[in-house]
N, C-alpha and C positions, 0 to 999 in steps of 0.2 A: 417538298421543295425546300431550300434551305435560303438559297438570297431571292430565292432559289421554290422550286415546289416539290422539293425535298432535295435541297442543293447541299454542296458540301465539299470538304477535300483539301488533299494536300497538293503542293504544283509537282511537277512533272518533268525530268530535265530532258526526256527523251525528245526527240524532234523528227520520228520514224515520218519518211514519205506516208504523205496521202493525202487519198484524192477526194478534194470535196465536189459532192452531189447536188449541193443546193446552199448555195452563194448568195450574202442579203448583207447589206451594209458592212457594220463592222467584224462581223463573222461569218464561218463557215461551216456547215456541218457537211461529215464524212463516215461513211458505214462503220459499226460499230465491227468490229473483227476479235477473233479467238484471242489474238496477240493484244491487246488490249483488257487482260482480265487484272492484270497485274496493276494496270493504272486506275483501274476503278474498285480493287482493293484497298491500294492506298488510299485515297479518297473517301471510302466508305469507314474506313478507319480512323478517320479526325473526328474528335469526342464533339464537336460542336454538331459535324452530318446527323452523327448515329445520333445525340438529341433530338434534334429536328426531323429526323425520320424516324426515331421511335425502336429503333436498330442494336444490333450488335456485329461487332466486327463476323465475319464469318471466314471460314479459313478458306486460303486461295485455291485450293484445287476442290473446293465445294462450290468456288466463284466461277470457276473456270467450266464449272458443267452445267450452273446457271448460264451462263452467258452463250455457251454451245448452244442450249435448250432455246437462248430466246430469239436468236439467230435464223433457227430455222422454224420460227413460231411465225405462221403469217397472219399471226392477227396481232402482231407488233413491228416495229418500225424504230431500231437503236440508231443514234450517233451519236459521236464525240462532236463538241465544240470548238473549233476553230478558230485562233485571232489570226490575222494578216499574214503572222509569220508563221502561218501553220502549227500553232504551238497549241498541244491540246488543252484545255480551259475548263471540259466540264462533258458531262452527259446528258444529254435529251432524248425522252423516247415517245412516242406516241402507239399505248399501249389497251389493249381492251375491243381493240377494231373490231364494231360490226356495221359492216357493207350493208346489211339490209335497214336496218334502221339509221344509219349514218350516224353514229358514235361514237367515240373514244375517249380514251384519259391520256391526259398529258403528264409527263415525268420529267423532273430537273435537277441535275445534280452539278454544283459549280466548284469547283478547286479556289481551296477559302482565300488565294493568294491572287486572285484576279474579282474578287467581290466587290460590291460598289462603283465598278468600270462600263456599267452598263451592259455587260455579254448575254446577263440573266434575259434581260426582257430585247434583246438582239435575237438574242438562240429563240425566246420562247416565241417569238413575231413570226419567225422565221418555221418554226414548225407549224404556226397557227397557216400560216399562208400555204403553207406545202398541203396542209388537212384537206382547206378547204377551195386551195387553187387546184388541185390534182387529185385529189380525192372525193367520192361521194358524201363526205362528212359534212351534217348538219348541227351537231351539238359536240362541244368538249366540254369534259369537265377537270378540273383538278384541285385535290385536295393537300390544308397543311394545317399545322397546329396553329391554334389561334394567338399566341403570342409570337410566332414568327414576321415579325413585322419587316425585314426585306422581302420574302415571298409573297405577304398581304400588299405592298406595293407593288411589285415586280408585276402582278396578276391585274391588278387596277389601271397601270400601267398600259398593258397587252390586252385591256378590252374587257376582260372577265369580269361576271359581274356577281356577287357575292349571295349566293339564294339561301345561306343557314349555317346551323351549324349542328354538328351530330355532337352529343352531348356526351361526355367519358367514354370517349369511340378509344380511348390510346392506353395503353396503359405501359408508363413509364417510368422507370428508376422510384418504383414504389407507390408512383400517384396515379391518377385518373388525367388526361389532356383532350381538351375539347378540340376537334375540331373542324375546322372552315371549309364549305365546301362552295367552290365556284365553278363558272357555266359559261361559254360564250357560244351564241348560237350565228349558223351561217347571215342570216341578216344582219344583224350586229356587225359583224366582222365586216361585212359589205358595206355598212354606213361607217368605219372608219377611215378616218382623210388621211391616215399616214401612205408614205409609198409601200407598194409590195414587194416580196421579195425580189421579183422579177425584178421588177422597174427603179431598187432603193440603191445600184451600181454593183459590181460584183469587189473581189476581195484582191487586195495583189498579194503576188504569191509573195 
């Protein structure tokens, strides 16, 4: 995550039609698609992401068959991020899916020009509710580096509760990075008093 649970990125000037799936307060999320490999290249490409995710840029037609690959992967689940005006803001995925035990991991990627606006823990509410309002999911988890202190909030935020941390799990720009591993389980999720997606209004176009 990076504001984020490996959040990051540059903005976006495009403003391509699309159509959001699942509508929650101040954002929207919308299927992640082929045409979309270009904006999450940029994004992955801002030296603060690739920190924070432990990354190197990677070239775009190597992105573009990842992102083919994850598309038709049904044990994941992309969107882009949506503000009001349809503008895209970031990438969320809910990634790891297994049905029979009810778990997944959560993924966040924010475009470093909409950080601080609250979308991070907007988008990440918004997928927690889709996990566990539509889904058989009883446990998410997601991890970041332990000095990412917008994702350590964003996750605090969204219910997550903070069970360890793996110790020189990263190895980055030379060094060892610890890090944090969080967990929100279906119960949890059920004893929080915020509204749901459903019921938090939907977005105008």
């Amino acid at each position: 995550m990076i504001e984020d649970i490996r959040a990051a990125g540059d903005e976006h000037d495009g403003k391509a039609e699309r159509t959001p799936v699942w509508r929650a307060g101040s954002v929207s999320l919308a299927a992640l698609d082929m045409d979309d490999a270009e904006l999450l290249h940029d994004w992955r490409s801002d030296p603060v992401a690739a920190h924070h995710m432990g990354i190197w840029p990677r070239a775009l037609s190597a992105l573009r068959e990842r992102v083919e690959l994850d598309i038709d992967n049904d044990n994941r689940d992309d969107f882009l991020v949506l503000t009001a005006d349809r503008t895209p803001v970031g990438h969320i995925a809910l990634t790891g899916q297994n049905l029979a035990d009810g778990t997944a991991e959560v993924e966040l990627l924010l475009a470093p020009g909409h950080r601080g606006q609250g979308h991070a823990t907007a988008a990440l509410d918004a997928l927690v509710d889709l996990a566990f309002g539509e889904l058989p999911m009883y446990r998410l988890t997601a991890e970041t580096h332990t000095d990412n202190t917008p994702a350590l909030a964003v996750l605090a935020r969204s219910g997550f509760t903070r069970e360890g941390t793996s110790r020189a799990a990263c190895l980055h720009r030379g060094r060892r990075h610890d890090v944090a591993v969080f967990a929100l389980l279906r119960p949890e999720w059920e004893r929080l008093t915020r509204p749901r997606a459903w019921d938090a209004g939907t977005v105008t176009p």
